[in-house]
C-alpha positions as CSV (number, residue, x, y, z in Angstrom):
1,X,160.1,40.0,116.3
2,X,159.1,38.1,113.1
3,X,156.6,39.4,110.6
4,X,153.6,37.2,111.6
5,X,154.2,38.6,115.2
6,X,154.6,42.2,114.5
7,X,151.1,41.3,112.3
8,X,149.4,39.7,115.1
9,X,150.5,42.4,117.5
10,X,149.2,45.0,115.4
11,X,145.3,46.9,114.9
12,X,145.2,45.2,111.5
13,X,144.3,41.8,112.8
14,X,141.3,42.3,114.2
15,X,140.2,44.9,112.0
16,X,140.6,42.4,109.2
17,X,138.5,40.0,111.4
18,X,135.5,42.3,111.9
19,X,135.6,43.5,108.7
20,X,135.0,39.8,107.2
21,X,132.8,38.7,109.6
22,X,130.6,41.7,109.3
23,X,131.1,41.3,105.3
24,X,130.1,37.5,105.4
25,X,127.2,37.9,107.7
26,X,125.7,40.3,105.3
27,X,126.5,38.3,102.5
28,X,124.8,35.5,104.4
29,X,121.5,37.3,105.1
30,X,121.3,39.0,101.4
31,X,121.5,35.1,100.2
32,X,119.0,33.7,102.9
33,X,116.8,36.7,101.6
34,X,116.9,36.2,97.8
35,X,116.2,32.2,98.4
36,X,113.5,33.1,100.8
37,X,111.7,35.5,98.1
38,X,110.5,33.2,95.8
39,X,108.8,31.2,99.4
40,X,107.4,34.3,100.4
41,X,105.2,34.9,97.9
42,X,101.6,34.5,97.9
43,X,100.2,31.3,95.7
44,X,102.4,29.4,93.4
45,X,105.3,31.4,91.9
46,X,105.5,28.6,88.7
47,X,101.5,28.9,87.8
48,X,102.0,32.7,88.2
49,X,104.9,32.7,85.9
50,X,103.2,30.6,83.6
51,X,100.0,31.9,83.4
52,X,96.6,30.2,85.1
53,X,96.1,28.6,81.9
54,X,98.9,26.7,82.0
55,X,98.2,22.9,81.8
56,X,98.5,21.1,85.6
57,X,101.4,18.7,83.7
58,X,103.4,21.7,82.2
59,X,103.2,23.1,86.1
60,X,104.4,20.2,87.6
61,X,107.1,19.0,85.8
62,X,108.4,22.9,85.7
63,X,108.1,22.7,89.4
64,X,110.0,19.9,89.3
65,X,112.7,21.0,87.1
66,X,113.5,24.2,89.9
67,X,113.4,21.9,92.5
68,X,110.1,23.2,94.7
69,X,109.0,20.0,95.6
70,X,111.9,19.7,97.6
71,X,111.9,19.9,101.5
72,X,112.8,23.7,101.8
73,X,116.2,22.6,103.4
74,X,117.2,20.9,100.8
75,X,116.1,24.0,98.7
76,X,118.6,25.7,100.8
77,X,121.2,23.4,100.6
78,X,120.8,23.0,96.6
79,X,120.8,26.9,96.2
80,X,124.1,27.9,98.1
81,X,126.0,24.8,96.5
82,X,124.5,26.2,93.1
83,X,126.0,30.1,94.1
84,X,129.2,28.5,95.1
85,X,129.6,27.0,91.4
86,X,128.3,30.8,89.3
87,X,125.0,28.8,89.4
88,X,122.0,31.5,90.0
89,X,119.1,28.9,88.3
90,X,117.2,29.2,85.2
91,X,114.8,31.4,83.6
92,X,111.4,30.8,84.0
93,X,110.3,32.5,80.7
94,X,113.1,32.3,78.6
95,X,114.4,29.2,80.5
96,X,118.6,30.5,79.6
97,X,120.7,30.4,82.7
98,X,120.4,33.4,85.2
99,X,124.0,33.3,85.0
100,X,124.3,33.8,81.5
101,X,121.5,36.4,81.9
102,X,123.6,39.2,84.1
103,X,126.3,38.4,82.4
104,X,125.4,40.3,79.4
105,X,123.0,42.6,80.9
106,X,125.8,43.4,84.2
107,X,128.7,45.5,82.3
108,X,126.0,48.0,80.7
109,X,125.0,48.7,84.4
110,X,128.9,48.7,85.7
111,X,129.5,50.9,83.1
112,X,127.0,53.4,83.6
113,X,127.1,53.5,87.4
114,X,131.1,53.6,87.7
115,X,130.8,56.4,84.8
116,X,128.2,58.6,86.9
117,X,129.8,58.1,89.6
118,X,133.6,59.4,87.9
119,X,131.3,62.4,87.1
120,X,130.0,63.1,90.5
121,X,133.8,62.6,91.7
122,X,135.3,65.2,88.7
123,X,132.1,67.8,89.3
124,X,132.0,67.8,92.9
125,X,135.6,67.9,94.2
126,X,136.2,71.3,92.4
127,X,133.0,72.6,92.6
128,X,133.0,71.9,96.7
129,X,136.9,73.4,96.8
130,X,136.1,76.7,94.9
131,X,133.2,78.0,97.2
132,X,134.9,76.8,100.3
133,X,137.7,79.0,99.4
134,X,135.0,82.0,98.0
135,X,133.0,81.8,101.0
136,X,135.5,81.3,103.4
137,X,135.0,83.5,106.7
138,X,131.5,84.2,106.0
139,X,132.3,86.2,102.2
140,X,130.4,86.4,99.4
141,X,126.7,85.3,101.5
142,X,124.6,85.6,98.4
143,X,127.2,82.9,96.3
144,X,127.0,80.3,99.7
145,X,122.8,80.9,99.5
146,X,122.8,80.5,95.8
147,X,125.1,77.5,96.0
148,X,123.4,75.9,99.2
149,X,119.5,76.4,97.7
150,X,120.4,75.2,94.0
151,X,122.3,71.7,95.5
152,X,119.6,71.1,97.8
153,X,117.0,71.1,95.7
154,X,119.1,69.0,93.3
155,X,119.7,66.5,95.4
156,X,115.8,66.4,96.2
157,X,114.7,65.3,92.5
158,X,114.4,61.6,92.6
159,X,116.7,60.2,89.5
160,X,113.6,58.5,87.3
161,X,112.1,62.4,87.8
162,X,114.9,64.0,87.1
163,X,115.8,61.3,84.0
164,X,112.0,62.3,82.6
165,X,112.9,66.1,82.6
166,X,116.0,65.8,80.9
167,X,114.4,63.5,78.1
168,X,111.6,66.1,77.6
169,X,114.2,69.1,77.5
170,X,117.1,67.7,75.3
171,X,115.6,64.7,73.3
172,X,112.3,66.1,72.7
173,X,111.8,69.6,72.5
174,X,115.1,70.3,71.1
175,X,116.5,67.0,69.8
176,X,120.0,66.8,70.8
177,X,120.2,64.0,72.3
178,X,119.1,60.2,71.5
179,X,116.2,59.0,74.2
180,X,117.5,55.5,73.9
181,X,119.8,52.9,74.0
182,X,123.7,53.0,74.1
183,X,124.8,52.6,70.6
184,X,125.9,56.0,70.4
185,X,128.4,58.2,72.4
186,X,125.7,60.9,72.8
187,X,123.0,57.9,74.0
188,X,125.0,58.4,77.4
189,X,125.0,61.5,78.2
190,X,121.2,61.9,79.5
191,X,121.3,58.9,81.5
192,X,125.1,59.1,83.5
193,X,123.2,63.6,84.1
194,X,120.2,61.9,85.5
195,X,122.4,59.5,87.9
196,X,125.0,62.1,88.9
197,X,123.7,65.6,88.8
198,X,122.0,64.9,92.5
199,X,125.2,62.9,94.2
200,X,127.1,65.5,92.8
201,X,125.4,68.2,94.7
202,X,125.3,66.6,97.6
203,X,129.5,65.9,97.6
204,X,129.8,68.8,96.5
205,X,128.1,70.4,99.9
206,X,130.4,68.1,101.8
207,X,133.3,68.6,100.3
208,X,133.2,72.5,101.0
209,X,132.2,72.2,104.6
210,X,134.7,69.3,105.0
211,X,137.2,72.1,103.5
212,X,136.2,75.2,105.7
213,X,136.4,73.3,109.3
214,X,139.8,72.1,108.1
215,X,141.3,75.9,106.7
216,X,140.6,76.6,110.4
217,X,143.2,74.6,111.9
218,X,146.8,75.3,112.9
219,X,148.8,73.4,110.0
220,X,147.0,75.5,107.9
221,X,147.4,78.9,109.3
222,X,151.0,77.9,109.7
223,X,151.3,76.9,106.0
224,X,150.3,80.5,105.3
225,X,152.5,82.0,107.7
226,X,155.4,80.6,105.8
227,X,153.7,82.2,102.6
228,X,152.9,79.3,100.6
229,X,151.4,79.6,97.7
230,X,147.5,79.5,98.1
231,X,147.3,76.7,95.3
232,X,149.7,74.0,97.7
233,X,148.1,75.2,100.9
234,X,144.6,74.4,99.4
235,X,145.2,71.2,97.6
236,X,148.5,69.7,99.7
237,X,147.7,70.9,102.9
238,X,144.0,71.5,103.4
239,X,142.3,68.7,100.8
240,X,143.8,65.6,101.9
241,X,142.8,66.0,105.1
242,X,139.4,66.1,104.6
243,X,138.8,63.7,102.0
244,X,137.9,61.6,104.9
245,X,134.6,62.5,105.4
246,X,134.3,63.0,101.4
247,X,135.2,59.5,100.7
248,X,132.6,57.7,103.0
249,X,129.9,60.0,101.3
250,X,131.3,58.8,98.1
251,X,131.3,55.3,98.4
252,X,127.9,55.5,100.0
253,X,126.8,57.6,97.1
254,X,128.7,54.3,94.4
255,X,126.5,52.3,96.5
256,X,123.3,54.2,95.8
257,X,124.5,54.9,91.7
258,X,124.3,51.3,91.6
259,X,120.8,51.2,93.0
260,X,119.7,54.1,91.1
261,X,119.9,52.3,88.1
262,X,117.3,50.5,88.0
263,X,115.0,53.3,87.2
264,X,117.2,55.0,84.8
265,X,117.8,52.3,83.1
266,X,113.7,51.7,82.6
267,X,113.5,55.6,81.4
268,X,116.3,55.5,78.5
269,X,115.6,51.9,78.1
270,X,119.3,50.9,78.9
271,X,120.3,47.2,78.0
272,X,121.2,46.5,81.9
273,X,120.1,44.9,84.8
274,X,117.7,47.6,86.0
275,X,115.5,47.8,83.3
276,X,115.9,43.6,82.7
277,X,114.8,43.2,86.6
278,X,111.9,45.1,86.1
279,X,111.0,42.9,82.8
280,X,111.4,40.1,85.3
281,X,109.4,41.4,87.9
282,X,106.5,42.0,85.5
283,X,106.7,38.9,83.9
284,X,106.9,37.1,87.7
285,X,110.3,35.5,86.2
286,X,111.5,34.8,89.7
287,X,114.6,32.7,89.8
288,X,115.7,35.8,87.2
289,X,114.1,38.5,90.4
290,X,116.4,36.4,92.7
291,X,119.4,36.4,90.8
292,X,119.7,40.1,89.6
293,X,118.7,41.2,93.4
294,X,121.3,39.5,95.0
295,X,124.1,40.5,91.8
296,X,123.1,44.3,93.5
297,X,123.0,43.4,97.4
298,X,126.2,41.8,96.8
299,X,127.7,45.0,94.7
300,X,126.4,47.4,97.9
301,X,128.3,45.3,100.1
302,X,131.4,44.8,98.4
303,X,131.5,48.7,97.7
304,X,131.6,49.2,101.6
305,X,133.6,46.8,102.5
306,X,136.0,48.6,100.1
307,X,135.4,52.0,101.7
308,X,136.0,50.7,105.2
309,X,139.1,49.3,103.9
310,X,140.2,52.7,102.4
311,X,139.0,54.4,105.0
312,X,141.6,52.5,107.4
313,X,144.4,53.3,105.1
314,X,143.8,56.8,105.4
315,X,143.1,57.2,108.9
316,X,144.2,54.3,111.0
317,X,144.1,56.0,114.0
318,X,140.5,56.9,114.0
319,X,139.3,53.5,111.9
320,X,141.6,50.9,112.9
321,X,141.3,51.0,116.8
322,X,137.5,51.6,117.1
323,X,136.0,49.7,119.2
C-alpha cells in the first residue's frame, strides 16, 4: 500500500476535510459580515464620518473614492479581491491604509493577549494540580471551599472591572505601578493581571477536577501499586491524560484573551487594536471598524481551528472518528 493510499484510507482525510470547510465557511460569513457593516448602518456612513457640515462635493467625491456608488455586488466583488491582495481599504479620518493601520497597532495586542494567556497557562496548571492532590478523597473541605468560592468569584469580575480596581489599588493609592502605556517593563504588569487573573481561575477549576476523575482510574492505582514515586505518578501518569479537557478550555479562553482586549486596552490606554477600534468606532471611521473586526474574528477562528487540530493529535480516537 503506497502512502497516498494508506492517507486516503485513514481518519485524517476527512477530518482534514471538515475541518477546512468548517474553517472557510466561517471565514466566509466573518467577511460577508464586516462588508455588510458599513451597509447596515442607518443614514450615510461618509456624511457621518465626515461630519453634517461637510460640503455635498467633499461627500461625494469621498463616496466615490470607497467605491459606495457601486452596485453592492460589485462592492462585494471589489472587497474580497482587495482581502485577497492584504488590502482592508482606507481610513476615513486619517485616510492611511487599514492595512498599514493594524499593522502597527496588531503586535501590541499579540503581545499582550499571547502574554496573559502564558500566565493563565503557568498559574493555573500548578495551582489546579496542587489542590487536586490536597483535596483528593474529600480532604482538607475548608481548602476545596476556600479555593472553589475565591475562583468563582474571580472569574465573575468582568476584565475592564477588574482592570479599574487594579489601577485604583497599585497605580494610585500606592503608586507602584505606571497606569499607562507600554514603554516600561512594569507598564505590563496591571494590564496582562486584568486579562489573566479570571481565565486563570477558571483553568485552574478545570484542571483540578480534570485531575481528580483521572487519579480514580486503574493506570493510576496500578502506578501506585508499583510504588512510584508520587511526583511521576502525578505529572507522567495522571496529567497528561487529562490535559484534554484542559486544552479545549484553554484555547477557548486564547480565544476570549484576544477579545478581552479591547477593553483593557481602553483602560491602560494600550497602543493596540482594542483601544484604536474603539477610537474608530467613536469617530464612525468605518472601513477602519471593518478592518480591525474582521483582524479579531479571523484570530478566534484560527485559534480553534488550531485547538481542534491539537486536540486530534492527542486523542485521535475520540476526535478523529466523530461523526
Amino acid at each position: 500500500m503506497t502512502t497516498l493510499e494508506r492517507v486516503r484510507g485513514s481518519a485524517w482525510l476527512p477530518f482534514a476535510r471538515r475541518r477546512a470547510v468548517r474553517f472557510l465557511t466561517s471565514l466566509w460569513v466573518l467577511v460577508t459580515a464586516a462588508f455588510l457593516m458599513i451597509h447596515l448602518i442607518p443614514g450615510d456612513p461618509v456624511r457621518e464620518s465626515l461630519g453634517l457640515s461637510a460640503p455635498p462635493d467633499l461627500v461625494a467625491s469621498r463616496r466615490a473614492a470607497l467605491g459606495l456608488d457601486d452596485p453592492l455586488p460589485v462592492q462585494y466583488w471589489h472587497y474580497l479581491t482587495g482581502l485577497f491582495r492584504g488590502e482592508f481599504g482606507t481610513s476615513l479620518i486619517s485616510g492611511t491604509p487599514v492595512s498599514s493601520l493594524i499593522g502597527d497597532r496588531l503586535p501590541a495586542t499579540v503581545q499582550l493577549a499571547v502574554l496573559a494567556f502564558l500566565v493563565v497557562v503557568v498559574v493555573a496548571v500548578p495551582v489546579g494540580v496542587v489542590m487536586a492532590v490536597l483535596t483528593r478523597g474529600g480532604r482538607r473541605r475548608g481548602g476545596e471551599l476556600a479555593f472553589t468560592s475565591s475562583s468563582v468569584v474571580l472569574a465573575a469580575i468582568p476584565e475592564f472591572l477588574l482592570a479599574v480596581g487594579l489601577v485604583s489599588l497599585f497605580a494610585v493609592q500606592l503608586g507602584l505601578l505606571p497606569v499607562a502605556g507600554n514603554d516600561v517593563a512594569g507598564s505590563w504588569v496591571l494590564p496582562v493581571l486584568a486579562l489573566a487573573l479570571g481565565p486563570a481561575a477558571v483553568l485552574s477549576r478545570i484542571v483540578r477536577v480534570e485531575l481528580l476523575s483521572v487519579l480514580g482510574n486503574d493506570y493510576v492505582r496500578t502506578a501506585r501499586a508499583k510504588r512510584l514515586p508520587s511526583r511521576l505518578v502525578y505529572l507522567r501518569h495522571a496529567l497528561p491524560n487529562a490535559v484534554t479537557a484542559t486544552l479545549t478550555l484553554g484555547g477557548m479562553m486564547l480565544a476570549a484573551l484576544v477579545a478581552g482586549t479591547v477593553l483593557v486596552e481602553n483602560v491602560f490606554a494600550w497602543p493596540g487594536l482594542g483601544s484604536t477600534i474603539v477610537g474608530s468606532i467613536q469617530q464612525k471611521d468605518y472601513p477602519a471598524v471593518q478592518g480591525i473586526v474582521l483582524v479579531y474574528g479571523a484570530g478566534v477562528l484560527l485559534v480553534n481551528l488550531v485547538v481542534d487540530v491539537v486536540l486530534a493529535l492527542l486523542d485521535p480516537r475520540s476526535t478523529i472518528k466523530e461523526a
